[in-house]
C-alpha positions, 0 to 999 in steps of 0.5 A: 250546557252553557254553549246550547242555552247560550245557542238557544238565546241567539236563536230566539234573539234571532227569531225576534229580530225576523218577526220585528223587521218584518212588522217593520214593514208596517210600523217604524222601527222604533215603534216596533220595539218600544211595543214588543218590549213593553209586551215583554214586561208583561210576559216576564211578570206573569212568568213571576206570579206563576213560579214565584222565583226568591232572590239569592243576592237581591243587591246584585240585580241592579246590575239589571237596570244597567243592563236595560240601559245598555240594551236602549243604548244599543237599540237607539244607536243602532236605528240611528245609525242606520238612518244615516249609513247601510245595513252593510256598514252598520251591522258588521260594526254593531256585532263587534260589541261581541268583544264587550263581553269578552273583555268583562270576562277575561279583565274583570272576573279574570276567566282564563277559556282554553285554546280551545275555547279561544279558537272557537270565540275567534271563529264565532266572532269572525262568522257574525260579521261575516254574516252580518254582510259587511260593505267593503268601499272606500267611503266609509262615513264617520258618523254611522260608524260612530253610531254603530259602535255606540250601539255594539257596545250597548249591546255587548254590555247589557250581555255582560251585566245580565251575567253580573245580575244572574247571580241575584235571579234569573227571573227577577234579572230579566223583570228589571230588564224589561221594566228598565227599558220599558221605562226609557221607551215609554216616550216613544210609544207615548208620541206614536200611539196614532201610528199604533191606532192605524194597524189592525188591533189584532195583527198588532197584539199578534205580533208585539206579544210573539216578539215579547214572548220569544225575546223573553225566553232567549234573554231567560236561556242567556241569564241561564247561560250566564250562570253555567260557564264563562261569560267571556264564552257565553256572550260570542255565543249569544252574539249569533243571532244575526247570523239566524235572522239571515238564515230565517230570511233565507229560508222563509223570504227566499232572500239572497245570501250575499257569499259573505254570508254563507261563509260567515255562518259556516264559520259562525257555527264552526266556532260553536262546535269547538266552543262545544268541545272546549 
């Protein structure tokens, strides 16, 4: 059951990040973000009032505050990175902050997957670069690379911590997620709230609350996952969401596939099955 909440949380994570590029289109990036992450908040504490969840270990949610803080490490390199490199340099080197959690799992909480779980991480890990749509030249520019892997490893630890702060409550870990980041973007918004006056008010609550909405369920499925199997495996798995955000831009924009795409996500899902199997 770990393998399909954890497959269920890249797609809605990769769900999010096809909505938010398109609403990109008419918003910076980072506003985007900033807007859909505080909507988040919002949806994440009425999902509180209404169940009412009780923490088990209350001391292992400040694991969620450094996940917050890796998740804006991610996210601001990440932009950043792009700004001064390509999509095909950048993403490929962010989706290697799959290996983050990874190593937490086997170094520090000492998980010991099977071959078989191994072969299936090893294919999974392979198809989310692939389809990631790698750039391969010969100039290769140090800083977005720099920049990329800054962001893959705030990506890959905020995975990590979410596991470490499950344990204190699934609910409670993913309100100190979103108040955290909130917190830290809350700049952003601040010194772009005309650019937000300049959309219809509609389409902007519109989009911002679908985003919030669907990044709250797949971070909820991943902190699930997380307490069901192995962290090590649930972070590869949780890392395909690039690999939905091409298929949904295949299928919904009837963009291109670059060949390296198409392998990647076969491979991707490959893995999955045999993680499936493990």
């Amino acid at each position: 059951m770990a393998v399909l909440f954890a497959l269920l949380a890249s797609a809605c994570g990769g769900t999010a990040d096809f909505v938010g590029g398109i609403a990109s289109r008419r918003l910076p990036s980072v506003v985007v973000v900033a807007a859909s992450q505080s909507a988040g908040l919002v949806v994440i504490l009425v999902v509180a009032l209404v169940t009412r969840p009780v923490s088990a270990h209350p001391g292992q949610l400040v694991w969620a505050v450094a996940a917050g803080v890796g998740m804006v490490l991610g996210l601001v390199s990440f932009y950043s990175a792009l700004s001064v490199g390509t999509m095909g340099v950048v993403a490929p080197v962010s989706a290697l902050g799959v290996l983050v959690p990874v190593l937490w799992g086997v170094v520090h909480l000492g998980e010991v997957p099977s071959r078989i779980a191994v072969a299936g991480a090893v294919l999974g890990i392979a198809g989310v670069v692939l389809a990631s749509g790698p750039e391969l030249t010969d100039r290769l520019a140090g800083r977005p690379i720099v920049l990329a892997a800054f962001s893959g490893i705030g990506f890959g630890s905020a995975t990590a911590f979410i596991g470490e702060a499950a344990d204190g409550g699934i609910v409670w870990t993913v309100v100190i997620l979103k108040a955290t980041i909130v917190a830290l973007s809350m700049p952003v918004l601040v010194r772009r709230r005309r650019t937000l006056a300049e959309v219809p008010g509609r389409w902007l609550a519109g989009v911002v609350l679908s985003i919030g909405v669907i990044d709250v369920a797949g971070t909820l499925l991943l902190a699930h996952a997380t307490t069901l199997g192995l962290v090590s495996l649930v972070g590869v798995v949780a890392s395909l969401y690039p690999v939905f955000t091409v298929l949904l831009a295949r299928w919904v924009l009837r963009e291109r596939m670059l060949p390296a795409q198409q392998i990647g996500a076969l491979v991707a899902f490959a893995g999955v099955a045999l993680l499936g199997l493990a």
